[in-house]
C-alpha positions, 0 to 999 in steps of 0.5 A: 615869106617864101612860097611854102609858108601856107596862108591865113586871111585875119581880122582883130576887132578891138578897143583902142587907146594911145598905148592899148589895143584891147582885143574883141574878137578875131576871126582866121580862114584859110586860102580855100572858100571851104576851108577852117575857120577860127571865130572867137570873142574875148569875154575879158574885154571890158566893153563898157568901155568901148569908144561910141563908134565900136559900140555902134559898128562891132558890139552889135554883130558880136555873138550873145554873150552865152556863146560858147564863142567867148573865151578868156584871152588866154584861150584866144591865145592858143586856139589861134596858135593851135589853128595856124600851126606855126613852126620853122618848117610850116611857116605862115603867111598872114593877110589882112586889110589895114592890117598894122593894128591887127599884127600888133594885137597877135602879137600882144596875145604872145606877149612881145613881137619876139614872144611869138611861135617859130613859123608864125611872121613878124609882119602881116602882109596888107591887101590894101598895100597890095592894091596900091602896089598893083594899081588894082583898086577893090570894089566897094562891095559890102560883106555879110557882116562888116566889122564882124572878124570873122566876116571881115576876115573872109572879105580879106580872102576874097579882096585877095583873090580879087587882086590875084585874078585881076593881076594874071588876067592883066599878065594873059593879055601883055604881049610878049616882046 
């Protein structure tokens, strides 16, 4: 993604099984600390059959059932496609952390990966990539709500950011030759 397309930080938690990833919640921000945000749970999952560790770390930190939080899938679908406005002149750029699972449940919400809006990308860009890719390890800190999307999501921005001020401090003190 080029310098124009606008980004979004993102977390799905979700069911998953060999050939399946049942979508919980998500949780969307954008680049600024006061910016949107987009929240919402799938009161289609089935969460009874949740595996043990989703029950002990994700069901807990979901709102209560009559949230108005909780919505069909297929309004998962359009408020997410309605909050990134993806389209060939208002691309975006998604973030996430761990994020290859994450992808694959935005683009499940379209149906196929080549169901999925123009502007919207075929990729999500990883924060753990690039503090490989950087030599820039994240510190261990604990968020609001682990394993809350929107909490997560918001953490994604911040590690982002972290790597971010961390690489053009370590380019300020590079001599020039």
């Amino acid at each position: 993604m080029g310098s124009k397309a606008r980004k979004f930080f993102y977390d799905f938690e979700f069911m998953e099984e060999p050939g399946s990833i049942e979508v919980i919640s998500v949780g969307i921000v954008t680049r600024e600390n006061d910016g949107p945000e987009l929240y919402l749970c799938n009161r289609d999952a089935d969460l009874t059959k949740a595996n043990g560790w989703v029950k002990e770390n994700v069901i807990p930190r979901l709102p209560e059932a009559t949230s108005d939080l909780w919505v069909s899938k297929k309004r998962i679908r359009d408020e997410v496609e309605r909050f990134l406005a993806p389209s060939k002149k208002n691309p975006v750029e998604l973030w996430g952390y761990y994020s290859a699972y994450d992808h694959v449940a935005l683009c499940w919400l379209f149906g196929r990966m080549i169901d999925l809006p123009a502007g919207m990308p075929m990729l999500t860009m990883d924060v753990m990539q690039l503090s490989i890719d950087a030599g820039i390890e994240i510190p261990n800190t604990e968020h609001d709500e682990e394993h809350n999307a929107l909490s997560d999501a918001r953490w994604n921005r911040w590690a982002f950011y972290y790597i971010h001020r961390k690489l053009m401090s370590m380019r300020m003190r590079t001599p020039v030759r």
